[in-house]
CHARMM-style PDB file with segment names, atoms N, HN, CA, C and O in Angstrom:
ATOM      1  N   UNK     1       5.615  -1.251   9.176  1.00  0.00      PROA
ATOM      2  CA  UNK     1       4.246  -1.682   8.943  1.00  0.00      PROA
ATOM      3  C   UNK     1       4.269  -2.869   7.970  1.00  0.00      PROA
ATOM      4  O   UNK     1       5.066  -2.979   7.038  1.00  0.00      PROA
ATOM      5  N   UNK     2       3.304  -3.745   8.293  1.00  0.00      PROA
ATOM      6  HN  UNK     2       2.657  -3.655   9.050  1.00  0.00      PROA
ATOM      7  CA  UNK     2       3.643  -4.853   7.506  1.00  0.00      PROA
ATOM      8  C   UNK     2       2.810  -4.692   6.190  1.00  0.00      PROA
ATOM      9  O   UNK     2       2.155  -3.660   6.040  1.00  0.00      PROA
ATOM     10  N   UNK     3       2.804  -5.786   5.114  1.00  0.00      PROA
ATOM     11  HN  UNK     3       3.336  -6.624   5.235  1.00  0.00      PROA
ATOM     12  CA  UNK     3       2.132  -5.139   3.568  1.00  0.00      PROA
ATOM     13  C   UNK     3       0.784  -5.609   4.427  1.00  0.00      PROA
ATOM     14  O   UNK     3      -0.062  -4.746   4.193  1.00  0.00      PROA
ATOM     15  N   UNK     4       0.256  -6.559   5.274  1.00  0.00      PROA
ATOM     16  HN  UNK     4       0.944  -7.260   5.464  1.00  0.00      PROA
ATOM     17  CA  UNK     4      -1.299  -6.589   4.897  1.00  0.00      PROA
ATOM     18  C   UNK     4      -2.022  -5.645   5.316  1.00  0.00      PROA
ATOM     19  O   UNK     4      -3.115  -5.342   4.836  1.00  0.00      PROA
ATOM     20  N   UNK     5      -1.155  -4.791   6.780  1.00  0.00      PROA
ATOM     21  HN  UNK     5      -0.267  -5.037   7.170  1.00  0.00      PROA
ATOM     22  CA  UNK     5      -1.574  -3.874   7.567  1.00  0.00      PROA
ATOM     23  C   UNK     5      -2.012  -2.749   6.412  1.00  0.00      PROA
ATOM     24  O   UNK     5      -3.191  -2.410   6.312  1.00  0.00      PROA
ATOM     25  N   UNK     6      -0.978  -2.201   5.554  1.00  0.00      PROA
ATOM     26  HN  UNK     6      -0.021  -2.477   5.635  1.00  0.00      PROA
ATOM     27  CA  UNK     6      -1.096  -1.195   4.421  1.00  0.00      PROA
ATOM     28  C   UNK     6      -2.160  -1.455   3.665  1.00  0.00      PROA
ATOM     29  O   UNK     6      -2.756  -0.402   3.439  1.00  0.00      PROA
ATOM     30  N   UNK     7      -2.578  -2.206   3.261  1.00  0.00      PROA
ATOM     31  HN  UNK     7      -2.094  -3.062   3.445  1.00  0.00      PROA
ATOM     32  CA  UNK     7      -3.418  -2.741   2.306  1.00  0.00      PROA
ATOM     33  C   UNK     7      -4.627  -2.646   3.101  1.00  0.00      PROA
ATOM     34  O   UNK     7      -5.549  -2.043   2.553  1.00  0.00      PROA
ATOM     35  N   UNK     8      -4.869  -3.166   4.432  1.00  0.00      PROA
ATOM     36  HN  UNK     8      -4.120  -3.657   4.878  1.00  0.00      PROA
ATOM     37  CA  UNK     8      -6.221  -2.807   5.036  1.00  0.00      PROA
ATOM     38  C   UNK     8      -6.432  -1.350   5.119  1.00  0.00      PROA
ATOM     39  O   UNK     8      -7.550  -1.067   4.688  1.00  0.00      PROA
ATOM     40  N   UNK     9      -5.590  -0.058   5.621  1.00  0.00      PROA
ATOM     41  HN  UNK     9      -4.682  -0.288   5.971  1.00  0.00      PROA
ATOM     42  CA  UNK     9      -5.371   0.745   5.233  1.00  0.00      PROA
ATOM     43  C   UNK     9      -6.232   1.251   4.093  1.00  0.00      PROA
ATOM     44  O   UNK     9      -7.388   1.658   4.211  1.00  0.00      PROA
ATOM     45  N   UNK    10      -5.629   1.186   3.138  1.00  0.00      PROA
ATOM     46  HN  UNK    10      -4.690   0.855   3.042  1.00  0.00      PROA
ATOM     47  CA  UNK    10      -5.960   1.389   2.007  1.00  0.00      PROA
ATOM     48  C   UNK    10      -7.486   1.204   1.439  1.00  0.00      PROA
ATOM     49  O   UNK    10      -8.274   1.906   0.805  1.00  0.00      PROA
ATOM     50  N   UNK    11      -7.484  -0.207   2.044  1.00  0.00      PROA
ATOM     51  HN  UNK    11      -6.844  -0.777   2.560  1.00  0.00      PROA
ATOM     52  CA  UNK    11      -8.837  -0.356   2.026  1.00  0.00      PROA
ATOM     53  C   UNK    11     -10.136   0.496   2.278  1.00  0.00      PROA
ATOM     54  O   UNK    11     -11.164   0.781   1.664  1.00  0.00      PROA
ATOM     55  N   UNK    12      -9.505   0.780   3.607  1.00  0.00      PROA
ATOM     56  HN  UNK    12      -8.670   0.549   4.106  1.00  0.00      PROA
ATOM     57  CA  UNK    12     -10.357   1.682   4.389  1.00  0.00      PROA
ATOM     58  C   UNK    12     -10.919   3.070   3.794  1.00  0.00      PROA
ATOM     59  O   UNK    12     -12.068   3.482   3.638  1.00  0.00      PROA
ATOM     60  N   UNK    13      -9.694   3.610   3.533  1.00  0.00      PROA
ATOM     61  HN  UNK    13      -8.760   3.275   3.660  1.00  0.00      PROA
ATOM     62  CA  UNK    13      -9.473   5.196   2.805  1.00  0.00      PROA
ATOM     63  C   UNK    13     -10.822   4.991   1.315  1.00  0.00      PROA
ATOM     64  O   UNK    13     -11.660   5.832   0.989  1.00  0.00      PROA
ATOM     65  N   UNK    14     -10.610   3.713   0.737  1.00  0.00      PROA
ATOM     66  HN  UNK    14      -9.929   3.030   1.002  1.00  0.00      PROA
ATOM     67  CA  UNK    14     -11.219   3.395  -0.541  1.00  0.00      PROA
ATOM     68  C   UNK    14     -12.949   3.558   0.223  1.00  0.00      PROA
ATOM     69  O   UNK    14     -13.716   4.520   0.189  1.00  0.00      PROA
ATOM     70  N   UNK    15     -13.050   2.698   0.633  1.00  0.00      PROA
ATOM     71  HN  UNK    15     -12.426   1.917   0.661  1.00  0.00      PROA
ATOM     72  CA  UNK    15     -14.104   2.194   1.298  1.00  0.00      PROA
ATOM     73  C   UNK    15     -14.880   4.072   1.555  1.00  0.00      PROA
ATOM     74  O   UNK    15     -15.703   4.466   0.728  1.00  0.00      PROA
ATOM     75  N   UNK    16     -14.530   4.838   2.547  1.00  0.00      PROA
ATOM     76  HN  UNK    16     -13.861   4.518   3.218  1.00  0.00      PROA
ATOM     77  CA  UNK    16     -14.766   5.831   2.996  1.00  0.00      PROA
ATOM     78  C   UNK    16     -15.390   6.842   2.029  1.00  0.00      PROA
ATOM     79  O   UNK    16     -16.374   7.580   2.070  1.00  0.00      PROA
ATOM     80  N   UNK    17     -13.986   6.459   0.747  1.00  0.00      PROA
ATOM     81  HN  UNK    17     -13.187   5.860   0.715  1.00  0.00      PROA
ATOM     82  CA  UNK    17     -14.209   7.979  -0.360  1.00  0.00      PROA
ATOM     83  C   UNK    17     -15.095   7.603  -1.349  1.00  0.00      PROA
ATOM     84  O   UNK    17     -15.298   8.363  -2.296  1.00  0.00      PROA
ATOM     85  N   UNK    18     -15.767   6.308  -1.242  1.00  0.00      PROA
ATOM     86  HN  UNK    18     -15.601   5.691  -0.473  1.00  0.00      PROA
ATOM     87  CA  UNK    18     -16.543   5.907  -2.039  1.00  0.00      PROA
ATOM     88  C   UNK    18     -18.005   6.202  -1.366  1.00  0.00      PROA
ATOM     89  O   UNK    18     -19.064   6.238  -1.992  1.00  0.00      PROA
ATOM     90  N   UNK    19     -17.879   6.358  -0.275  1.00  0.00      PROA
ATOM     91  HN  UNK    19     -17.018   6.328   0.233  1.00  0.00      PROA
ATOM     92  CA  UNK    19     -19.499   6.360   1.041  1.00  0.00      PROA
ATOM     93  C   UNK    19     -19.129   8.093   0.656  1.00  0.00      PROA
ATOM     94  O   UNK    19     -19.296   8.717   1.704  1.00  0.00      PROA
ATOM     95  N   UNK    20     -18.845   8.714  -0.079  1.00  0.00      PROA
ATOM     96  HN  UNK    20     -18.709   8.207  -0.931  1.00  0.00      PROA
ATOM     97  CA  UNK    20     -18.974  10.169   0.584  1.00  0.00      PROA
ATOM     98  C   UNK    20     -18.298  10.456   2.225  1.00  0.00      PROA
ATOM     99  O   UNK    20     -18.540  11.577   2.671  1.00  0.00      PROA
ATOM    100  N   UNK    21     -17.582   9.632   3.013  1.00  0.00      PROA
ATOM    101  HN  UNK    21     -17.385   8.720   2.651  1.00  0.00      PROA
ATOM    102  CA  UNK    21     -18.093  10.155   4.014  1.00  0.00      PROA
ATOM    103  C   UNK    21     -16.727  11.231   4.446  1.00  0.00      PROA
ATOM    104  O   UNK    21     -16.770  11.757   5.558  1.00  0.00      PROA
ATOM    105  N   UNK    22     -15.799  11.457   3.726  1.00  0.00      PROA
ATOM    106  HN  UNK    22     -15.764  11.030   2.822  1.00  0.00      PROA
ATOM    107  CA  UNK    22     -14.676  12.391   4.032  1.00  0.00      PROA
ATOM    108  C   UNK    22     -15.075  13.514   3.121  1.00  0.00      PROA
ATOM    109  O   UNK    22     -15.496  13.433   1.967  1.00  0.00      PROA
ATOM    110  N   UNK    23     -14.759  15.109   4.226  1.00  0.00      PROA
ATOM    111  HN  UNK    23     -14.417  15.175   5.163  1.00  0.00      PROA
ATOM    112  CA  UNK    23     -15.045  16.235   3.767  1.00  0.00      PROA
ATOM    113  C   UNK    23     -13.755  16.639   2.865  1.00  0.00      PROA
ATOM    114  O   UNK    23     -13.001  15.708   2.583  1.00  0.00      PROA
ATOM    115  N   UNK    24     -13.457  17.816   2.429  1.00  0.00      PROA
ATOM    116  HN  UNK    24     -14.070  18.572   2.658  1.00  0.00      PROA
ATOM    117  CA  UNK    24     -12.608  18.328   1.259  1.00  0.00      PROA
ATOM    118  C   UNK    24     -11.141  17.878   1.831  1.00  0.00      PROA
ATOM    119  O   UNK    24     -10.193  17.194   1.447  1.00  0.00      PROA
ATOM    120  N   UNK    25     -11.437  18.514   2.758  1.00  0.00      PROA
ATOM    121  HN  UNK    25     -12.207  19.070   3.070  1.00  0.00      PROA
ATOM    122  CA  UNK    25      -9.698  18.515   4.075  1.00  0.00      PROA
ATOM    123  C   UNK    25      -9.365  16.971   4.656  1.00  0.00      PROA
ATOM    124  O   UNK    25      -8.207  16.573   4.784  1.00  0.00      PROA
ATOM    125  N   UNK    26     -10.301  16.325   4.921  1.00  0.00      PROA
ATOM    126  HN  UNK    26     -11.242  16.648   4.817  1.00  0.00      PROA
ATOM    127  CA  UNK    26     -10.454  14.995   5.527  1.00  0.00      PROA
ATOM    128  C   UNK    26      -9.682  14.044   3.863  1.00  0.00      PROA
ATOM    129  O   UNK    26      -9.045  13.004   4.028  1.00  0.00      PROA
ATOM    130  N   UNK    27      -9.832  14.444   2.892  1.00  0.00      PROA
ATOM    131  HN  UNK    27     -10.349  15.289   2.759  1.00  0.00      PROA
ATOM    132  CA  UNK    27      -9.833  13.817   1.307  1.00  0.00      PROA
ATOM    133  C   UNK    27      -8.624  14.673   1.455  1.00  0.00      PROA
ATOM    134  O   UNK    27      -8.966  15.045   2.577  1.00  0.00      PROA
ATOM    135  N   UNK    28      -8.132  14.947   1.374  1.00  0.00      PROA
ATOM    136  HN  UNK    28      -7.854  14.644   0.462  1.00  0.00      PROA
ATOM    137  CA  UNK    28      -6.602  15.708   1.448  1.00  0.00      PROA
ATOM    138  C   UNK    28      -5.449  15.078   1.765  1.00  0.00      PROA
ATOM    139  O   UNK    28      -4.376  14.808   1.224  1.00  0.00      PROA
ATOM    140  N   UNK    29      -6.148  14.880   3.105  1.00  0.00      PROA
ATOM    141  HN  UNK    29      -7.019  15.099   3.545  1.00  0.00      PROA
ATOM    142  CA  UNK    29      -4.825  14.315   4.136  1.00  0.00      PROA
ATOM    143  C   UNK    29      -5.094  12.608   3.595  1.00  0.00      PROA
ATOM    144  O   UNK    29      -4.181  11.855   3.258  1.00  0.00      PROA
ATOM    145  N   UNK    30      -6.456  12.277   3.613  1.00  0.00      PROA
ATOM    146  HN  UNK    30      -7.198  12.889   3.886  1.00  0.00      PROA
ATOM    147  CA  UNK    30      -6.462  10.884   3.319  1.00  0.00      PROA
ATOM    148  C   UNK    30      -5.400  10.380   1.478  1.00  0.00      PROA
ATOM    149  O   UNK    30      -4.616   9.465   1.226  1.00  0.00      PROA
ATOM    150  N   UNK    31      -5.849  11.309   0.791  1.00  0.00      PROA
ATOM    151  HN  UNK    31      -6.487  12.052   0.996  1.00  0.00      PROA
ATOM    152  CA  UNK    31      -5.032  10.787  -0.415  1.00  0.00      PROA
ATOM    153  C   UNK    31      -3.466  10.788   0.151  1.00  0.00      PROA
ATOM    154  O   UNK    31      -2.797   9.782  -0.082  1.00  0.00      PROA
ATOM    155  N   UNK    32      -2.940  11.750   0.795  1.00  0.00      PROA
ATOM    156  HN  UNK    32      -3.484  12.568   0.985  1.00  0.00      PROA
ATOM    157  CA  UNK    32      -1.628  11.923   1.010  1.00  0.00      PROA
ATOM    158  C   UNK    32      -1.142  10.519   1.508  1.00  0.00      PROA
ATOM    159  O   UNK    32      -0.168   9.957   1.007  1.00  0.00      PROA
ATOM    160  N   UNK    33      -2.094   9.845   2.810  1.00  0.00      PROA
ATOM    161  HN  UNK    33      -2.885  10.302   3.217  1.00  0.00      PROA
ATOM    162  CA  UNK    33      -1.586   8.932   3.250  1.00  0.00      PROA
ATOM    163  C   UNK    33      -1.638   7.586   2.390  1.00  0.00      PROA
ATOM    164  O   UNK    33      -0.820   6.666   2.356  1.00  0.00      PROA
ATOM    165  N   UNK    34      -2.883   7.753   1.685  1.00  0.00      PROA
ATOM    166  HN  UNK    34      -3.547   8.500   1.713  1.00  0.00      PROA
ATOM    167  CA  UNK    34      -3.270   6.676   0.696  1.00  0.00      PROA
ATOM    168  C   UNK    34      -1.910   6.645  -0.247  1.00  0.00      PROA
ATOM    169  O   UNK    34      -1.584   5.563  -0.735  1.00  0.00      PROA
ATOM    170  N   UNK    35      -1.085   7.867  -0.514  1.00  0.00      PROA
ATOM    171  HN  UNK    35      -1.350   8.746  -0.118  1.00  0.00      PROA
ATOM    172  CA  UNK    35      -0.112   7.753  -1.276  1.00  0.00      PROA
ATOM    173  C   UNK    35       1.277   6.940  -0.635  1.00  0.00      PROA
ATOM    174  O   UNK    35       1.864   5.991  -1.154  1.00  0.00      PROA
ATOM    175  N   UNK    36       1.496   7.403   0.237  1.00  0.00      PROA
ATOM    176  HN  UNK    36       1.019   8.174   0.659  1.00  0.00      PROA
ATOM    177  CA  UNK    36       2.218   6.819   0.964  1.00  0.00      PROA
ATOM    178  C   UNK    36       2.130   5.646   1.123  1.00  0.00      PROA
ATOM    179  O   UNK    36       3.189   5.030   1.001  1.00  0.00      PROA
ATOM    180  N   UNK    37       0.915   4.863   1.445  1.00  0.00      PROA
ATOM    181  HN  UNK    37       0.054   5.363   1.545  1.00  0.00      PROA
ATOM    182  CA  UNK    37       0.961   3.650   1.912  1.00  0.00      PROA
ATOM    183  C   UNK    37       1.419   2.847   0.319  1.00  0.00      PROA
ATOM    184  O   UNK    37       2.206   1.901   0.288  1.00  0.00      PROA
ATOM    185  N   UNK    38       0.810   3.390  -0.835  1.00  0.00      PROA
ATOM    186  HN  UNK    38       0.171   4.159  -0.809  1.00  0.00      PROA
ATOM    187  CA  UNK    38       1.111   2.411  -2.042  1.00  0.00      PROA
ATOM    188  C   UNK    38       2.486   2.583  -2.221  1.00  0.00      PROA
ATOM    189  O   UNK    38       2.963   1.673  -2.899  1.00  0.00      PROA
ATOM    190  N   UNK    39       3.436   3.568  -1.793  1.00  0.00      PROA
ATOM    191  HN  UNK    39       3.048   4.308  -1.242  1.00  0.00      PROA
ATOM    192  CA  UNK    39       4.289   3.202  -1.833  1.00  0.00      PROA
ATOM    193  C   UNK    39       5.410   2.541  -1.273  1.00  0.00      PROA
ATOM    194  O   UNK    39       6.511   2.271  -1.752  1.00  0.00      PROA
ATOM    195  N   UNK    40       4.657   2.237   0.384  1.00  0.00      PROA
ATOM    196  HN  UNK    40       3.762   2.457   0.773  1.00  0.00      PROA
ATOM    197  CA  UNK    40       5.223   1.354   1.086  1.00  0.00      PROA
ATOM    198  C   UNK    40       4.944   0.172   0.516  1.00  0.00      PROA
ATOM    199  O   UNK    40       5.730  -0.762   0.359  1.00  0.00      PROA
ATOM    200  N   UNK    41       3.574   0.240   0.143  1.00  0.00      PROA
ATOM    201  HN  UNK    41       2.936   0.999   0.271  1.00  0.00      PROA
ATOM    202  CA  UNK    41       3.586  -1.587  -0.531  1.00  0.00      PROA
ATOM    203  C   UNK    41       4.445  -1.796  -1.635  1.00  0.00      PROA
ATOM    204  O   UNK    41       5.244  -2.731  -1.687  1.00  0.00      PROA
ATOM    205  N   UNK    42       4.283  -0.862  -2.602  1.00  0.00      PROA
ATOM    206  HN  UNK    42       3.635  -0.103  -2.560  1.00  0.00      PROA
ATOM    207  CA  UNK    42       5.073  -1.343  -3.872  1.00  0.00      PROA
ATOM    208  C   UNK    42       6.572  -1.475  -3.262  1.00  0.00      PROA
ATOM    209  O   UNK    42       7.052  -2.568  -3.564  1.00  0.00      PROA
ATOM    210  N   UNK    43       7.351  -0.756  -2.572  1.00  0.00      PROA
ATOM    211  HN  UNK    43       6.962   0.132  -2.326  1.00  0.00      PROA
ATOM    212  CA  UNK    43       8.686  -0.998  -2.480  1.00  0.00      PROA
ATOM    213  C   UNK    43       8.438  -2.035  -1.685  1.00  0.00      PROA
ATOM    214  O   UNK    43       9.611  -2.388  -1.807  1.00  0.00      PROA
ATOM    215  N   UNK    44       7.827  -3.157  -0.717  1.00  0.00      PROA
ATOM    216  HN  UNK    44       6.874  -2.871  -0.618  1.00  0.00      PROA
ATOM    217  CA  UNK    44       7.931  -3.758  -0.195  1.00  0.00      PROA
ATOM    218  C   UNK    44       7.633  -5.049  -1.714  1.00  0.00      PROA
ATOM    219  O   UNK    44       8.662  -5.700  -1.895  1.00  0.00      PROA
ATOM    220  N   UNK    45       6.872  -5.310  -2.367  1.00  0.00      PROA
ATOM    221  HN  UNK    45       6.036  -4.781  -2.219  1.00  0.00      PROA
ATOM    222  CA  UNK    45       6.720  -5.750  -3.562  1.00  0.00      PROA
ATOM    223  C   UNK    45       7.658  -5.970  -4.069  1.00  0.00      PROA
ATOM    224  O   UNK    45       7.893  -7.178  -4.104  1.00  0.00      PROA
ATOM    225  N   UNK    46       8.530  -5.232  -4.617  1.00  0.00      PROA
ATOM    226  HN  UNK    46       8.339  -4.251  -4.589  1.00  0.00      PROA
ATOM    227  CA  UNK    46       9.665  -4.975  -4.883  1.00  0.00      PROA
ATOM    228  C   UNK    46      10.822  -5.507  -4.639  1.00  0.00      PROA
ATOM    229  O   UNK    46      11.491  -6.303  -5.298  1.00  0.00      PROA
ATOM    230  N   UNK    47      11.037  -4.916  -3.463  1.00  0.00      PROA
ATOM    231  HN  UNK    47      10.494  -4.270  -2.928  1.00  0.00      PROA
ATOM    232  CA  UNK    47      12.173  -6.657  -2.401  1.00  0.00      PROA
ATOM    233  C   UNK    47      11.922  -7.720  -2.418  1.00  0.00      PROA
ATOM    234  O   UNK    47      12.776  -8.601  -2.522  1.00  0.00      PROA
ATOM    235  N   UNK    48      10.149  -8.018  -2.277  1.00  0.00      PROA
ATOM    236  HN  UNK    48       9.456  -7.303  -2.192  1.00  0.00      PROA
ATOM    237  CA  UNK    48      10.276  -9.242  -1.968  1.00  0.00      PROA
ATOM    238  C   UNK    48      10.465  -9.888  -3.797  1.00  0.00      PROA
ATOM    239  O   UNK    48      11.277 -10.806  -3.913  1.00  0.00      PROA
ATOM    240  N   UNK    49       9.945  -9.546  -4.744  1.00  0.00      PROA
ATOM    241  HN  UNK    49       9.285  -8.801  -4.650  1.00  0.00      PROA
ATOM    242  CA  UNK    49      10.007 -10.137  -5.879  1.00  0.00      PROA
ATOM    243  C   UNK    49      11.949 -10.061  -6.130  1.00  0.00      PROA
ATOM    244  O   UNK    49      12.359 -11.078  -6.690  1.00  0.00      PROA
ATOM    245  N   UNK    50      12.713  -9.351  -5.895  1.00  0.00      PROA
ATOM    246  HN  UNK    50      12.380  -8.524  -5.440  1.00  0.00      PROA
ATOM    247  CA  UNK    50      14.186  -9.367  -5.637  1.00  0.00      PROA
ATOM    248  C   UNK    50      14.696 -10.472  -5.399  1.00  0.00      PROA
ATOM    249  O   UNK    50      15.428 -11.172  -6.099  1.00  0.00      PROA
ATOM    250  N   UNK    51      14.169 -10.666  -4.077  1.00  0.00      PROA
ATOM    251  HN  UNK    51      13.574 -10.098  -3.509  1.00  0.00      PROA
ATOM    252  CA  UNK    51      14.630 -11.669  -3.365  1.00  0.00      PROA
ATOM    253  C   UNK    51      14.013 -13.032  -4.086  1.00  0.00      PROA
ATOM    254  O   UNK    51      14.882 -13.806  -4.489  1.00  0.00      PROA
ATOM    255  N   UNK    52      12.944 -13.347  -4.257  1.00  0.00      PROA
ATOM    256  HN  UNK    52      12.238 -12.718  -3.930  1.00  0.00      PROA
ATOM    257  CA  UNK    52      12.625 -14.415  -4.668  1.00  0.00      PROA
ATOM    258  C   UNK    52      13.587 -14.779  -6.306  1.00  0.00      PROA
ATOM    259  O   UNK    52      14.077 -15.828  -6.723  1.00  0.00      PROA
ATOM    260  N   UNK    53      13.561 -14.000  -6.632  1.00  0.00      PROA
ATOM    261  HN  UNK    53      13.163 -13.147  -6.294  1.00  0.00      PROA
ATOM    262  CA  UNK    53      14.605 -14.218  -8.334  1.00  0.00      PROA
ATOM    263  C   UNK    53      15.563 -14.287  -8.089  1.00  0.00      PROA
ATOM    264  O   UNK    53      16.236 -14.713  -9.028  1.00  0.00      PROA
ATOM    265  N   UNK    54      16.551 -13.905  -6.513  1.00  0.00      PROA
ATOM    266  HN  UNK    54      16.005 -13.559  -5.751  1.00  0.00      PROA
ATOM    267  CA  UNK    54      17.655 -14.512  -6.205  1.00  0.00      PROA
ATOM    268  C   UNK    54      17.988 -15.266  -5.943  1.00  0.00      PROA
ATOM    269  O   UNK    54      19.188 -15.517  -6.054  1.00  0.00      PROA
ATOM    270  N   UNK    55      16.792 -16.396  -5.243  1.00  0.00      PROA
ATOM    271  HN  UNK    55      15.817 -16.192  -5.153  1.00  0.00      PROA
ATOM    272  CA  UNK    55      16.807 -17.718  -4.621  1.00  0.00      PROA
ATOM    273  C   UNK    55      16.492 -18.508  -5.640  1.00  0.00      PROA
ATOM    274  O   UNK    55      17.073 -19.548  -5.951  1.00  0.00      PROA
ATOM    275  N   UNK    56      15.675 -18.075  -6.107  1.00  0.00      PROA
ATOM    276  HN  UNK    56      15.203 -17.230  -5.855  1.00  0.00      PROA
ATOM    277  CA  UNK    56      15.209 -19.108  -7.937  1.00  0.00      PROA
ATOM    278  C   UNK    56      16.880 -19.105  -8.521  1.00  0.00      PROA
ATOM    279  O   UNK    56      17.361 -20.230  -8.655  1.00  0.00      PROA
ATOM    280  N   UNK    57      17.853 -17.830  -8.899  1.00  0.00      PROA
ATOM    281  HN  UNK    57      17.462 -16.916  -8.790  1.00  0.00      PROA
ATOM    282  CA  UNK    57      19.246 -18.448  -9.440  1.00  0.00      PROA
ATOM    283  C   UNK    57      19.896 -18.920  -8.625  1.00  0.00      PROA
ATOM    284  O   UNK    57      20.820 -19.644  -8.992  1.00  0.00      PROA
ATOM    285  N   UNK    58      19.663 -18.691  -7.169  1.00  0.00      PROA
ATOM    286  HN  UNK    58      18.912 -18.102  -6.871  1.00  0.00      PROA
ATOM    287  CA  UNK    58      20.669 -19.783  -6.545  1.00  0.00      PROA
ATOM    288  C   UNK    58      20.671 -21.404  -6.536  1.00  0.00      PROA
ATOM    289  O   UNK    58      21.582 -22.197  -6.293  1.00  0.00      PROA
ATOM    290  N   UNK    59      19.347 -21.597  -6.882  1.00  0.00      PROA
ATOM    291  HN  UNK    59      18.607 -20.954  -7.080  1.00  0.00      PROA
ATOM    292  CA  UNK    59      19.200 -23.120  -6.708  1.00  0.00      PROA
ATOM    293  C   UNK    59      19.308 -23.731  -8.064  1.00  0.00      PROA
ATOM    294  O   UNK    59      19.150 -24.949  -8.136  1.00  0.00      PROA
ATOM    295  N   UNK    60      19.688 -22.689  -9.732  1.00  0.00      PROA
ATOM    296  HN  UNK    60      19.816 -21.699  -9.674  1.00  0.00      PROA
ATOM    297  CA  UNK    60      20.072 -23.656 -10.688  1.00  0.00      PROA
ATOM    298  C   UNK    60      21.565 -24.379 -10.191  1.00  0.00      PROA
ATOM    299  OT1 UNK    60      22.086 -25.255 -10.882  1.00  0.00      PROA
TER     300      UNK     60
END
C-alpha cells in the first residue's frame, strides 16, 4: 500500500469517529486498522528519511 493510500485511510476512520457514525464494534476493528495503518506509514517514513541521509553522505 502506498503512504498516500494509508493516509486517506486514515483519514477516513478520523473523519467517521468524529460524525459519531461507527458503533462500539465498528470503533474496535476501526482503531485496530487505524493502528496498523500508522504504522505502515511511520515505517515507510522511516526508510524513506534513511535513504535520503544516505544520498545526502554520498554526495559530500
Amino acid at each position: 500500500m502506498k503512504y498516500s493510500e494509508a493516509v486517506r485511510q486514515l483519514e477516513e476512520i478520523v473523519e467517521k469517529m468524529e460524525s459519531d457514525e461507527l458503533d462500539v464494534d465498528s470503533l474496535s476493528q476501526q482503531l485496530k486498522t487505524a493502528q496498523e495503518l500508522i504504522k505502515l506509514c511511520k515505517d515507510k517514513l522511516t526508510k524513506t528519511d534513511k535513504e535520503i541521509k544516505e544520498l545526502l553522505e554520498s554526495n559530500k
